[in-house]
C-alpha positions as CSV (number, residue, x, y, z in Angstrom):
1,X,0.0,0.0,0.0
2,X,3.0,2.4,0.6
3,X,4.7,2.0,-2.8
4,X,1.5,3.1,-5.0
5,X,1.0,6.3,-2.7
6,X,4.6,7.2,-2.6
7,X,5.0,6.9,-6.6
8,X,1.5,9.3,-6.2
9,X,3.1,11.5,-4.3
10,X,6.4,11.4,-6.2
11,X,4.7,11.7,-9.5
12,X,2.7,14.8,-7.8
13,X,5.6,16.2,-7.2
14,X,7.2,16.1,-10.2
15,X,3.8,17.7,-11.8
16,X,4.4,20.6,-9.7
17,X,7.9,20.9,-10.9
18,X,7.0,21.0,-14.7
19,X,4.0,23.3,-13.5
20,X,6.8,25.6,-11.8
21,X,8.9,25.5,-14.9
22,X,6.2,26.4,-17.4
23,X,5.2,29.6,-15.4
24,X,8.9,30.4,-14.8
25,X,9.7,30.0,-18.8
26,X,6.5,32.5,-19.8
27,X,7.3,34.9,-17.3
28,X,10.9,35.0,-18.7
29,X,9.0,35.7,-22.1
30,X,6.6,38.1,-20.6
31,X,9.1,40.0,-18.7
32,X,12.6,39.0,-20.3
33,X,14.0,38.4,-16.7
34,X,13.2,34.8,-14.6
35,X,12.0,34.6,-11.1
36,X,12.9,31.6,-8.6
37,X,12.2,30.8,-4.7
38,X,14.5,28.9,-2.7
39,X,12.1,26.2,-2.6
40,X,11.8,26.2,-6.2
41,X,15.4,26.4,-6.6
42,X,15.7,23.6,-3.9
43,X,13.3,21.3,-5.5
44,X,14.9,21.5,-9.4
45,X,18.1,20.9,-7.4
46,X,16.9,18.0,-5.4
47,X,14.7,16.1,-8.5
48,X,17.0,16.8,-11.2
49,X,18.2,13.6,-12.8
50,X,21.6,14.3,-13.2
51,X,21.8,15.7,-9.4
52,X,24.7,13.6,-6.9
53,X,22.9,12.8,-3.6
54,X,24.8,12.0,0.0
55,X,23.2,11.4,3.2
56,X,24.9,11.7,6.6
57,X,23.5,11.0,9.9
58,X,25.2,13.0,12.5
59,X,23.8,13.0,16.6
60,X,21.1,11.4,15.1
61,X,19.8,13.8,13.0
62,X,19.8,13.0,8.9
63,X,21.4,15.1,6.6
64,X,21.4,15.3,2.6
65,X,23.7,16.5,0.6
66,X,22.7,17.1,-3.6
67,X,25.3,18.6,-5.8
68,X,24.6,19.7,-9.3
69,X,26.8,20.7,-12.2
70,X,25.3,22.0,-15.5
71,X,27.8,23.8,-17.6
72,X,29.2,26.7,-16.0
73,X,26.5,27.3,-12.9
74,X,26.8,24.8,-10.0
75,X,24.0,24.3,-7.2
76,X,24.5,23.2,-3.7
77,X,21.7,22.3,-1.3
78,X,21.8,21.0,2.3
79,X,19.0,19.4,3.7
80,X,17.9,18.3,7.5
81,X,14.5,16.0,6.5
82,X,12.6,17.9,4.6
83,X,14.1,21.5,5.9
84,X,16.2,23.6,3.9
85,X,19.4,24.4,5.2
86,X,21.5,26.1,2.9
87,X,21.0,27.1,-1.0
88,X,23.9,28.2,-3.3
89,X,24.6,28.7,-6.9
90,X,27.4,29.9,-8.6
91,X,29.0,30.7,-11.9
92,X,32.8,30.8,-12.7
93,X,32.9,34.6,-12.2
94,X,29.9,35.1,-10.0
95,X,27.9,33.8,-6.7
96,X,24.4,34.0,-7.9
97,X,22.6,33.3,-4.9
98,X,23.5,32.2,-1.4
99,X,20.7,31.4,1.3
100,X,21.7,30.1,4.8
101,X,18.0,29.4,6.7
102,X,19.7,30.7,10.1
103,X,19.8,34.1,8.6
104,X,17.7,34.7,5.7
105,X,14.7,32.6,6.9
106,X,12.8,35.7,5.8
107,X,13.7,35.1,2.6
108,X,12.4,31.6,1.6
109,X,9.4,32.7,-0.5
110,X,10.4,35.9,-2.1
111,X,11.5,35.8,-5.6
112,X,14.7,36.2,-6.3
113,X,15.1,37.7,-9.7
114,X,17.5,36.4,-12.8
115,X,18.3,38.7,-14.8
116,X,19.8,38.0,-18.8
117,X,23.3,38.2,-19.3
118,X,24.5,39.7,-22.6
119,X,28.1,39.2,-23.8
């Protein structure tokens, strides 16, 4: 009985995901510039296929660890259960976002804005 409502769930999740993306890719067209929470951010980090998982337990308490590399941006998330802990991407030259939940807890739903980069 657990298996058919966690692949529900999962499959939910994933829905919500794609829904997120969609809105995020016409706003981008609307607006020319993207907008992202950390929990979006957090949950294309921590579903993405090609995303390296690692999960410590330390005093008890279980920790995850996903690392992902596309190109030239690389995202970090730190997870305690289903808490964020700590949200980073970066670029070669530049640190695009860094959230820490003991100081920016404030911060988890506002939209942080992406803007285009011209070369």
């Amino acid at each position: 009985m657990d298996i058919p409502i966690s692949k529900m769930i999962n499959k939910t999740k994933m829905n919500l995901i794609q829904a997120a993306a969609y809105v995020k890719q016409r706003i981008d067209t609307l607006t020319g510039t993207q907008t992202a929470t950390i929990e979006q951010l957090a949950a294309y980090i921590q579903y993405h296929p090609d995303t390296k998982k690692s999960t410590k337990n330390l005093l008890g308490l279980s920790f995850s660890f996903f690392t992902l590399d596309q190109g030239d941006v690389h995202y970090k998330l730190e997870t305690k259960g289903s808490d964020i802990l700590q949200v980073d991407v970066r670029t070669l030259e530049h640190h695009v976002v860094s959230y820490r939940s003991y100081r920016d807890q404030n911060k988890m739903n506002a939209p942080i804005r992406f803007f285009k980069l011209t070369i």
